[in-house]
C-alpha positions as CSV (number, residue, x, y, z in Angstrom):
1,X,20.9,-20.4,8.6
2,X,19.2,-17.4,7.9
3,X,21.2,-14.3,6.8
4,X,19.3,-10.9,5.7
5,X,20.8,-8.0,3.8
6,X,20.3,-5.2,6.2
7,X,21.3,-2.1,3.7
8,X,19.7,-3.9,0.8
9,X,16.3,-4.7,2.8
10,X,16.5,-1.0,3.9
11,X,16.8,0.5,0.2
12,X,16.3,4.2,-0.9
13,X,12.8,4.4,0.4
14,X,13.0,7.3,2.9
15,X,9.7,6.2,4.4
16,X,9.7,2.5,5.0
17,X,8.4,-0.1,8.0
18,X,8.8,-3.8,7.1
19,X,9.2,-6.9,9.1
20,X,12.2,-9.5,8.0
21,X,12.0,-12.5,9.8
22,X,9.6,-13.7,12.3
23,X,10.0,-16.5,14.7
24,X,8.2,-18.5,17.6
25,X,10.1,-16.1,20.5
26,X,11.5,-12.9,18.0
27,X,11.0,-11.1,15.1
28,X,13.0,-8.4,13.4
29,X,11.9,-5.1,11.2
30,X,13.5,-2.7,9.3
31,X,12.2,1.4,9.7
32,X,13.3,3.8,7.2
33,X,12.0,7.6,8.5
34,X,12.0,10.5,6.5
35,X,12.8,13.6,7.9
36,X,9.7,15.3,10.1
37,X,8.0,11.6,10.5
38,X,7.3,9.4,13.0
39,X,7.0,6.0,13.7
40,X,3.4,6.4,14.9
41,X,1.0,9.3,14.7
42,X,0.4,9.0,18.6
43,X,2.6,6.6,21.0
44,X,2.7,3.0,20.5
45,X,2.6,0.4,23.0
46,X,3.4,-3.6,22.8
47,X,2.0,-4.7,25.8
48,X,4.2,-8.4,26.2
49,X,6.6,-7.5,24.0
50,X,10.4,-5.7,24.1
51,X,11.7,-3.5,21.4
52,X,15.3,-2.8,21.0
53,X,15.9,0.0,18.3
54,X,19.3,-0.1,17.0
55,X,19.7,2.9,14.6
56,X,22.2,2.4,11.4
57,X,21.4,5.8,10.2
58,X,20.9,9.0,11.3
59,X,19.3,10.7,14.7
60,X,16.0,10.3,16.2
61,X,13.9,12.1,19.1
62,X,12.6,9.1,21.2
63,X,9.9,9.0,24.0
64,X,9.8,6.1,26.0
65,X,8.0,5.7,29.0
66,X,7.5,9.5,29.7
67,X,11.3,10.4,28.8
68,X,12.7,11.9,25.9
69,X,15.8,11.9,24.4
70,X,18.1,10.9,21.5
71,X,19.1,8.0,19.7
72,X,22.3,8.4,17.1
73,X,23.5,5.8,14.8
74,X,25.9,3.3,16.5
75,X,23.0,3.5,19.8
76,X,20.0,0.9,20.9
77,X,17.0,2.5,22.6
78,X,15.6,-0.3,24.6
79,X,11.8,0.1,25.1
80,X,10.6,-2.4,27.7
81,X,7.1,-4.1,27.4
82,X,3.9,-1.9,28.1
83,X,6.1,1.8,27.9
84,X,4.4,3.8,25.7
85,X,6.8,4.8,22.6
86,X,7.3,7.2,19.7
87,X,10.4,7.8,17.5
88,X,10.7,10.8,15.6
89,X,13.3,12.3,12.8
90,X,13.6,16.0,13.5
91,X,16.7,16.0,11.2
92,X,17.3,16.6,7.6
93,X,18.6,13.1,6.3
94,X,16.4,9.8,6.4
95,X,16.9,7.6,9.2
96,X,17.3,4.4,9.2
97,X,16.6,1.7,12.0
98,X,16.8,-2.3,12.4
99,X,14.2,-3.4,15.1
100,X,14.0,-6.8,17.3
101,X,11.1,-7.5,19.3
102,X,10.8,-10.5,21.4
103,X,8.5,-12.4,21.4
104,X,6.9,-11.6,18.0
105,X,4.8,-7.9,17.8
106,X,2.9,-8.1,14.7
């Protein structure tokens, strides 16, 4: 059994993408976002894959798949495979996210 320190894996960066565990059907990532950054400079796309956000920190604008809205800690965005997607912190504290994509993304 595998267990990973979520806070610890996240540390103090404020600006921080990292994968944590990959395997043959999933793979999960940490994203730290400083206030005023996004995820990507233009929208992202995994065509076969799924992305579920869940965000442990802080608020984020999302657009997926032509809609736009917000994610708050506690909440899973669910990005389905092929919708274009783009996360961005328009607050003032870091954000903090854990991220499962199925199968594998990078």
């Amino acid at each position: 059994m595998n267990v990973i320190g979520i806070v610890k894996a996240a540390g103090a960066n404020p600006s921080l993408w990292r994968i944590l565990h990959t395997t043959d059907r999933s793979q999960v990532a940490i994203m730290n976002l400083a206030p005023g950054e996004s995820s990507s400079s233009g929208m992202s796309v995994h065509p076969e894959q799924d992305q579920l956000l869940y965000l442990l920190e802080g608020e984020l604008e999302a657009e997926v798949g032509g809609e736009i809205g917000r994610v708050r800690a506690g909440e899973l965005a669910i990005v389905p495979a092929g919708a274009p997607h783009r996360f961005t912190n328009k607050g003032g504290a870091p954000a903090r996210s854990l991220n499962i994509y199925s199968p594998p993304a990078y």
